[in-house]
mmCIF file of the C-alpha atoms, coordinates in Angstrom:
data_MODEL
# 
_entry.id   MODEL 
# 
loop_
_atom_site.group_PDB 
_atom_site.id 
_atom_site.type_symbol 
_atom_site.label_atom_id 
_atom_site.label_alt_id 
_atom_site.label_comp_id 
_atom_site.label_asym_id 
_atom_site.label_entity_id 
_atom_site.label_seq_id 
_atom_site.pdbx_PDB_ins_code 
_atom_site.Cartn_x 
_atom_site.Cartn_y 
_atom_site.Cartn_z 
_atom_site.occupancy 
_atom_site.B_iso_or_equiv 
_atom_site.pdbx_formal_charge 
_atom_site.auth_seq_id 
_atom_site.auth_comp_id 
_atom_site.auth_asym_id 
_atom_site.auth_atom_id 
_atom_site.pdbx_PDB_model_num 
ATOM 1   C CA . UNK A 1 1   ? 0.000   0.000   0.000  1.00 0.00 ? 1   UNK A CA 1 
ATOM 2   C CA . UNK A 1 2   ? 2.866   2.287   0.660  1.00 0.00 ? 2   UNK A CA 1 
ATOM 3   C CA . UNK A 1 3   ? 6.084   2.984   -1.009 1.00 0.00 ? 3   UNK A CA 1 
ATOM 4   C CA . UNK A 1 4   ? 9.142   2.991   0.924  1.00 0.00 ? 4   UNK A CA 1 
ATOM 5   C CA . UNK A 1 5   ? 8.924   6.705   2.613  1.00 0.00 ? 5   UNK A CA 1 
ATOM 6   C CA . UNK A 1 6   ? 12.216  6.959   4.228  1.00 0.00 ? 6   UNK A CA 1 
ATOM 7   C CA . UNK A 1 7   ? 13.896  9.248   1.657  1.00 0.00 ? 7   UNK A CA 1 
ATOM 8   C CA . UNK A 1 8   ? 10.849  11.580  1.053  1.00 0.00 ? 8   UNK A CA 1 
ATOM 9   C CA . UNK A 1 9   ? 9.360   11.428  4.207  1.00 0.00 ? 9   UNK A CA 1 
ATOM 10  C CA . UNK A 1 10  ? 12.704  12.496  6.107  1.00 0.00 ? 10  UNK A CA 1 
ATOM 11  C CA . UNK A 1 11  ? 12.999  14.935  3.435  1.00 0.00 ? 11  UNK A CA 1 
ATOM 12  C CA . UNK A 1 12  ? 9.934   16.722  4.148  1.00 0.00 ? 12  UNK A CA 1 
ATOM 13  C CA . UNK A 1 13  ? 10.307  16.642  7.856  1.00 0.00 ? 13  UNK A CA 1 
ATOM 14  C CA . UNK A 1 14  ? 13.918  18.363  7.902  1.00 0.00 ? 14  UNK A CA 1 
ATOM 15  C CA . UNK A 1 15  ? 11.797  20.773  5.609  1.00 0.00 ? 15  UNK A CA 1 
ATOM 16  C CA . UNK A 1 16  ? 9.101   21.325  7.808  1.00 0.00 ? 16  UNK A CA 1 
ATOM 17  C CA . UNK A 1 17  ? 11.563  21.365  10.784 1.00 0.00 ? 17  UNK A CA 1 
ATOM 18  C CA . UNK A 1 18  ? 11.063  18.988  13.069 1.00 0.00 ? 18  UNK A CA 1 
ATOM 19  C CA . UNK A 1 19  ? 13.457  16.842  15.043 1.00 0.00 ? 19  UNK A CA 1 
ATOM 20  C CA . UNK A 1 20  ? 14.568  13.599  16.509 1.00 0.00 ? 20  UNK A CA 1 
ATOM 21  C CA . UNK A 1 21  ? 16.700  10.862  14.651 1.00 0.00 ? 21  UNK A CA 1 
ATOM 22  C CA . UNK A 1 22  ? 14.910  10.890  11.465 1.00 0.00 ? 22  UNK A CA 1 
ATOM 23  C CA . UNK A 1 23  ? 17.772  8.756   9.842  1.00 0.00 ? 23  UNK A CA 1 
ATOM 24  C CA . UNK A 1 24  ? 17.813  5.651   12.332 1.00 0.00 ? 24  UNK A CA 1 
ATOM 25  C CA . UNK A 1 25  ? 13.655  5.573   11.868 1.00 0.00 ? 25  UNK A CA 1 
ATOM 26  C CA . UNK A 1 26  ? 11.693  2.855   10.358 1.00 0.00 ? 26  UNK A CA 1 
ATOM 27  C CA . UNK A 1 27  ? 9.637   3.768   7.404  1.00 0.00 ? 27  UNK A CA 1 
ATOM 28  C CA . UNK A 1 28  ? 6.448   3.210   9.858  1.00 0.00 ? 28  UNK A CA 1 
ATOM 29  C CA . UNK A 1 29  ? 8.153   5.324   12.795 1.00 0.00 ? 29  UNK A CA 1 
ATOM 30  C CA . UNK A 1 30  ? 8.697   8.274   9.249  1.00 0.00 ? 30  UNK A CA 1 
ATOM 31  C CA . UNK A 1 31  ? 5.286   7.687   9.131  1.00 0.00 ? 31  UNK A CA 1 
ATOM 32  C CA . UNK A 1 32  ? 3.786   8.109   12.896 1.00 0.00 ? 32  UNK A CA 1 
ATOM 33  C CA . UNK A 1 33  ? 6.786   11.509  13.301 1.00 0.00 ? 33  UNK A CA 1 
ATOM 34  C CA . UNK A 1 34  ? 4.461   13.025  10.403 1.00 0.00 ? 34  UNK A CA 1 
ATOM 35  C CA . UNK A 1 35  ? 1.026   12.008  11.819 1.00 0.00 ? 35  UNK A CA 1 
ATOM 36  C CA . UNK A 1 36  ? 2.536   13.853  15.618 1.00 0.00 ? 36  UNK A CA 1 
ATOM 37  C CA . UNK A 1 37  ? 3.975   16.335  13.166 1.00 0.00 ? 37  UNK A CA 1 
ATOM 38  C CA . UNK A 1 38  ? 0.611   17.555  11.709 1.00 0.00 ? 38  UNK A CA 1 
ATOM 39  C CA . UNK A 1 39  ? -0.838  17.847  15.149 1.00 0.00 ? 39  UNK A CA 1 
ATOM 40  C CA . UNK A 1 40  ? 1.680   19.586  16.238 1.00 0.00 ? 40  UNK A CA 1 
ATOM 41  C CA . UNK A 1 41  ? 1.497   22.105  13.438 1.00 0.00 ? 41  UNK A CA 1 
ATOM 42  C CA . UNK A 1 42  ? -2.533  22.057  13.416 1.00 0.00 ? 42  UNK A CA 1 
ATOM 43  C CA . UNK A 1 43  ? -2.540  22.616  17.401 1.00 0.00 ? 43  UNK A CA 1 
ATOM 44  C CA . UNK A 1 44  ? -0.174  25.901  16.578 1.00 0.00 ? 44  UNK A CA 1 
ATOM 45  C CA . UNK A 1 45  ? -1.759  27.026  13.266 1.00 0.00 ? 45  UNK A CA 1 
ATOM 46  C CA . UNK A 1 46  ? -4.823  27.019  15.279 1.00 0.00 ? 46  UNK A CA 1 
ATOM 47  C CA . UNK A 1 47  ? -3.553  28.936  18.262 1.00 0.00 ? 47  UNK A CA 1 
ATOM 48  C CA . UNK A 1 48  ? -1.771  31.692  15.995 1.00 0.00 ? 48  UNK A CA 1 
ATOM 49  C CA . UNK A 1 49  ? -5.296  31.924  14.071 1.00 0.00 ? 49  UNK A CA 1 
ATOM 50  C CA . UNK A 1 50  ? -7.061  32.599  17.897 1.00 0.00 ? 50  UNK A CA 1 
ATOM 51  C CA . UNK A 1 51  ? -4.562  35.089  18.145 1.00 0.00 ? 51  UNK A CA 1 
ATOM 52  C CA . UNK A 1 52  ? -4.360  36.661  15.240 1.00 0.00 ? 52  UNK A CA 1 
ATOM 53  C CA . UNK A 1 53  ? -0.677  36.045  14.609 1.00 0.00 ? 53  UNK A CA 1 
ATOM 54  C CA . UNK A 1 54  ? -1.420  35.738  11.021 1.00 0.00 ? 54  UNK A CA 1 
ATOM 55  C CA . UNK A 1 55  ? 2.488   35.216  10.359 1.00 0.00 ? 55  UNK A CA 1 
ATOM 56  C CA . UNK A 1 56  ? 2.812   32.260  12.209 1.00 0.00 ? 56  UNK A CA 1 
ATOM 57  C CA . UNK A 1 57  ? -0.618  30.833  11.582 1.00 0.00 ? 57  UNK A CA 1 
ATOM 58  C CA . UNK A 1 58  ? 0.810   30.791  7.993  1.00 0.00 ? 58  UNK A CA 1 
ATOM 59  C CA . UNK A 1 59  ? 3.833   29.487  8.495  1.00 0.00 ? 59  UNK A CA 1 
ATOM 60  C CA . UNK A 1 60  ? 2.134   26.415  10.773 1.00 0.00 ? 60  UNK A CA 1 
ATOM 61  C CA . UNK A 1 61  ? -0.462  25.854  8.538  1.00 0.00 ? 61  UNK A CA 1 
ATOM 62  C CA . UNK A 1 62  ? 1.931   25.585  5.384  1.00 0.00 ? 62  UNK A CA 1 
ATOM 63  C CA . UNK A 1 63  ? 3.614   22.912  7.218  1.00 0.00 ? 63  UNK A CA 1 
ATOM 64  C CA . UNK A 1 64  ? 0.896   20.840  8.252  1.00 0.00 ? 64  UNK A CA 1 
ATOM 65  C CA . UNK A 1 65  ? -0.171  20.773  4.399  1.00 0.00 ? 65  UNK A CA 1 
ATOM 66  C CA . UNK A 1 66  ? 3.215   20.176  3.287  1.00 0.00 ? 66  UNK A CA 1 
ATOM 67  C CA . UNK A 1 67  ? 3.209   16.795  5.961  1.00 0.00 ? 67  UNK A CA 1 
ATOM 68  C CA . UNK A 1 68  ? 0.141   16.238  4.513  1.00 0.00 ? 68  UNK A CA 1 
ATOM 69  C CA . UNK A 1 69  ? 0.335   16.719  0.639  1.00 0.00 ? 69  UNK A CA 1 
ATOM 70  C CA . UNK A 1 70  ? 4.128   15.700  0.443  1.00 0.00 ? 70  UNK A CA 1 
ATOM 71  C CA . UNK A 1 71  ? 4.954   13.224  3.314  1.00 0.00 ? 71  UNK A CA 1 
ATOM 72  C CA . UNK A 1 72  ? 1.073   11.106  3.936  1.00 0.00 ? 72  UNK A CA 1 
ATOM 73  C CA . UNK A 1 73  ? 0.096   11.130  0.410  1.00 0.00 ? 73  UNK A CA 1 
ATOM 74  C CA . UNK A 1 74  ? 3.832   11.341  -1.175 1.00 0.00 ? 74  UNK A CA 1 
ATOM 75  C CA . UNK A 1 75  ? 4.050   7.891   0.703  1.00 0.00 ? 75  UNK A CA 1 
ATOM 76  C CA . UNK A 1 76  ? 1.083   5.946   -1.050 1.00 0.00 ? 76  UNK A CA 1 
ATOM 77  C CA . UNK A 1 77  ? 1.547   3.538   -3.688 1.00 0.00 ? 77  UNK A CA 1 
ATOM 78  C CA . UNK A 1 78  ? -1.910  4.279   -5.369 1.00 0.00 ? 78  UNK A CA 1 
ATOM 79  C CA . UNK A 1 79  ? -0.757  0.822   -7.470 1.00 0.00 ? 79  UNK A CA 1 
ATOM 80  C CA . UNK A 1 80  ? -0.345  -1.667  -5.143 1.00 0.00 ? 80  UNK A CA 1 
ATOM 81  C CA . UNK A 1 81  ? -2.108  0.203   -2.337 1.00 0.00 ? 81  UNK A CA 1 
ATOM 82  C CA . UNK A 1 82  ? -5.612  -0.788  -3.624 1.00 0.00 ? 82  UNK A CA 1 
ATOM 83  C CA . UNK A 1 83  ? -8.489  1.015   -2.099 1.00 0.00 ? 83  UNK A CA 1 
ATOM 84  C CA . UNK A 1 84  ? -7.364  1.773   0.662  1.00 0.00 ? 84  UNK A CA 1 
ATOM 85  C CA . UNK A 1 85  ? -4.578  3.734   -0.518 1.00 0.00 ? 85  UNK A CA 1 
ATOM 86  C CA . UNK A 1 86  ? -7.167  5.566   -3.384 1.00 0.00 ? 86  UNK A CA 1 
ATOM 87  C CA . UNK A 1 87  ? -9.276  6.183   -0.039 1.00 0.00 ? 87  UNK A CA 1 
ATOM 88  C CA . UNK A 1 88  ? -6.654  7.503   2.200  1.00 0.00 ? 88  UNK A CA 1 
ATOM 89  C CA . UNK A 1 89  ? -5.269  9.631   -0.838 1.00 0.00 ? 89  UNK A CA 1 
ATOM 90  C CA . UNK A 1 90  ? -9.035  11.153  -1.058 1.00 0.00 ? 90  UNK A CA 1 
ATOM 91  C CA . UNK A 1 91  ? -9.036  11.648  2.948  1.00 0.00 ? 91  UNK A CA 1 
ATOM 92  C CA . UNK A 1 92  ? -5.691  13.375  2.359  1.00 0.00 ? 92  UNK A CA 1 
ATOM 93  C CA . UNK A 1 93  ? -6.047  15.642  -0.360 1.00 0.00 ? 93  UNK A CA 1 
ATOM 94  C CA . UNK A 1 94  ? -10.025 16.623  1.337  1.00 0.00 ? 94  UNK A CA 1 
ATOM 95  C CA . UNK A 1 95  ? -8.078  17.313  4.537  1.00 0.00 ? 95  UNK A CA 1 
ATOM 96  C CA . UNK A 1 96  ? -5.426  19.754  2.222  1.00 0.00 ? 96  UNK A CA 1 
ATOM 97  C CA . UNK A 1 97  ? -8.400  21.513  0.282  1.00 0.00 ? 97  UNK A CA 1 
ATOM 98  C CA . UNK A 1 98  ? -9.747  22.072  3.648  1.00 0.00 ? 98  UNK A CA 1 
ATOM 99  C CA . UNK A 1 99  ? -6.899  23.151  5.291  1.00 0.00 ? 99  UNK A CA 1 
ATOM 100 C CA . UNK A 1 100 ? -6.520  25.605  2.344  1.00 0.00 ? 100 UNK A CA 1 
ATOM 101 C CA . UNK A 1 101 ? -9.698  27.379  2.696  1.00 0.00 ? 101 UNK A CA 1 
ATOM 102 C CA . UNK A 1 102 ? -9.395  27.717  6.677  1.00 0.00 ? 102 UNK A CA 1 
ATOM 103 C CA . UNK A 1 103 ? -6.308  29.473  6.291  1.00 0.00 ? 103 UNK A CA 1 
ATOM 104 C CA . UNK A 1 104 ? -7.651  31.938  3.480  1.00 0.00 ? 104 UNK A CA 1 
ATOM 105 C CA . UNK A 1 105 ? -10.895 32.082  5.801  1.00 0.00 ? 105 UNK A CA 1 
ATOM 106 C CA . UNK A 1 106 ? -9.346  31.928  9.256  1.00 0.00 ? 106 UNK A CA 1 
ATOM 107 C CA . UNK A 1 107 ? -11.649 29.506  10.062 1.00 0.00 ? 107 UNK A CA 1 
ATOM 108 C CA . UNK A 1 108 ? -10.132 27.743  12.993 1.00 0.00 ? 108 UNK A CA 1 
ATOM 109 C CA . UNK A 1 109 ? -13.168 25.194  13.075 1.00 0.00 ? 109 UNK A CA 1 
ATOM 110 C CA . UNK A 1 110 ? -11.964 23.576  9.687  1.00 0.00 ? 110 UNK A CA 1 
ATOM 111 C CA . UNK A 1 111 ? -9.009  22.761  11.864 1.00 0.00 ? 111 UNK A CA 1 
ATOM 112 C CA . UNK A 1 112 ? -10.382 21.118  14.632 1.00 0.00 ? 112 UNK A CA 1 
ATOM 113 C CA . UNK A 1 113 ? -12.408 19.157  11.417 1.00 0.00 ? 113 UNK A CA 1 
ATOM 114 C CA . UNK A 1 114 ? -8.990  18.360  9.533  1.00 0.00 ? 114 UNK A CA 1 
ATOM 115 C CA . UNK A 1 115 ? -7.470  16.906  13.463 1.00 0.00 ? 115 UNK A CA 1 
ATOM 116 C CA . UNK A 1 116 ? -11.009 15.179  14.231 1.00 0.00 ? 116 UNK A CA 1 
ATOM 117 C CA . UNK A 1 117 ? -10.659 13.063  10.471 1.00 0.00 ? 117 UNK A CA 1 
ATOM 118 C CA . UNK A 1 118 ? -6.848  12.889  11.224 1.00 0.00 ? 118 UNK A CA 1 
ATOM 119 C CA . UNK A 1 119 ? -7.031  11.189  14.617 1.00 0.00 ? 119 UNK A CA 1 
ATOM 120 C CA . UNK A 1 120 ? -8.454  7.673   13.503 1.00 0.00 ? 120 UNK A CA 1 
ATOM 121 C CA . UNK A 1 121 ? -5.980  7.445   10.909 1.00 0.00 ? 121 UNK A CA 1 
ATOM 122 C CA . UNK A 1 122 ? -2.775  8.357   13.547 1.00 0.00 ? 122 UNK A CA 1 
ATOM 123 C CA . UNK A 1 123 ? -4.599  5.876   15.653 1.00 0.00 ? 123 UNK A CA 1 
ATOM 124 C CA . UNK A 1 124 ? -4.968  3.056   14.179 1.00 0.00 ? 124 UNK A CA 1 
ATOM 125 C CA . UNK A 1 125 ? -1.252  3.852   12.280 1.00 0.00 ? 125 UNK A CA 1 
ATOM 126 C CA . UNK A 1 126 ? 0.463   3.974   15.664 1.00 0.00 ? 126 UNK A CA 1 
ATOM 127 C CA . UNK A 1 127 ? -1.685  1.157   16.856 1.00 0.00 ? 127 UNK A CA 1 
ATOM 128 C CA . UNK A 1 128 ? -0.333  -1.507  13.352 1.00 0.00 ? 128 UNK A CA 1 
ATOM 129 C CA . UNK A 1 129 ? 3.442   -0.731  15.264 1.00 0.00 ? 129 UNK A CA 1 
ATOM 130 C CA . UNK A 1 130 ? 4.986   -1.393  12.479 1.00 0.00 ? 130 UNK A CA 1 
ATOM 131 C CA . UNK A 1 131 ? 3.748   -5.375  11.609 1.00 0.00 ? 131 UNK A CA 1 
ATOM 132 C CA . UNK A 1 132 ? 3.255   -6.427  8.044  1.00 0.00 ? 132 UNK A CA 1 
ATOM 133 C CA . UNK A 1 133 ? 0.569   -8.203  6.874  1.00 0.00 ? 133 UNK A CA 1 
ATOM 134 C CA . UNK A 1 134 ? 0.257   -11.629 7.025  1.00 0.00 ? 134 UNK A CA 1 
ATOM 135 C CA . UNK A 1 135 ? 1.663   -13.109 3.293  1.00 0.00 ? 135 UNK A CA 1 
ATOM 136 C CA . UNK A 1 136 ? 4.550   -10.907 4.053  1.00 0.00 ? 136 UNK A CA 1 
ATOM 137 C CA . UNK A 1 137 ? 3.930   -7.655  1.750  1.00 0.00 ? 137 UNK A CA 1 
ATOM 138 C CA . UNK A 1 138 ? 5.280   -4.809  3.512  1.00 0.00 ? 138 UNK A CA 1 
ATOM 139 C CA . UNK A 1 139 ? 3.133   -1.541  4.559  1.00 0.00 ? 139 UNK A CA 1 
# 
């Protein structure tokens, strides 16, 4: 379902600034930095729209899209991924669209929406710890 995401997934968290030992992760552990990443970033972008620190807002919110458009759906192998791959990479690019308009809009609500259809997905990412499917196909 997923291409191997330790090359552009690192990539676009040294972009996007955030630490820890990217270079020693797992392509699953890639995978769950970006889901804490885009909290993280969502959670500010959110708090700078409150306070009308429209500076950092931007700079949080362009972040949390990039994790999004360039790490999550960067990593799916629409190919082998089968639907739910095609279904994640519709979650994804909804969640970027929507993202979009809250930060033309200032419409910290859209947030909380984007984090609320995020959440499940971290969840249940975090929760698979890295095992691969039974017949041995990798993640």
């Amino acid at each position: 379902m997923f291409t191997p995401v330790s090359t552009r997934a690192a990539s676009v968290y040294k972009r996007v600034n955030v630490e820890t030992g990217i270079e020693s992760a797992s392509p699953h552990q890639l995978v769950v930095m970006l889901f804490d990443a885009l909290q993280q970033y969502l959670l500010a972008a959110q708090g700078a729209m409150e306070r009308g620190d429209v500076a950092l807002k931007c700079q949080k919110m362009g972040a949390a899209i990039r994790v999004l458009d360039e790490g999550l759906r960067g990593a799916l192998n629409l190919e082998q991924g089968g639907d739910i791959a095609r279904n994640l990479d519709a979650v994804y690019e909804f969640c970027v669209n929507r993202l979009t308009v809250a930060n033309l809009k200032n419409d910290p609500q859209a947030i909380t929406e984007v984090m609320g259809i995020m959440a499940p997905i971290a969840s249940g990412w975090k929760q698979m710890n890295g095992q691969t499917p039974a017949n041995g196909q990798s993640r």
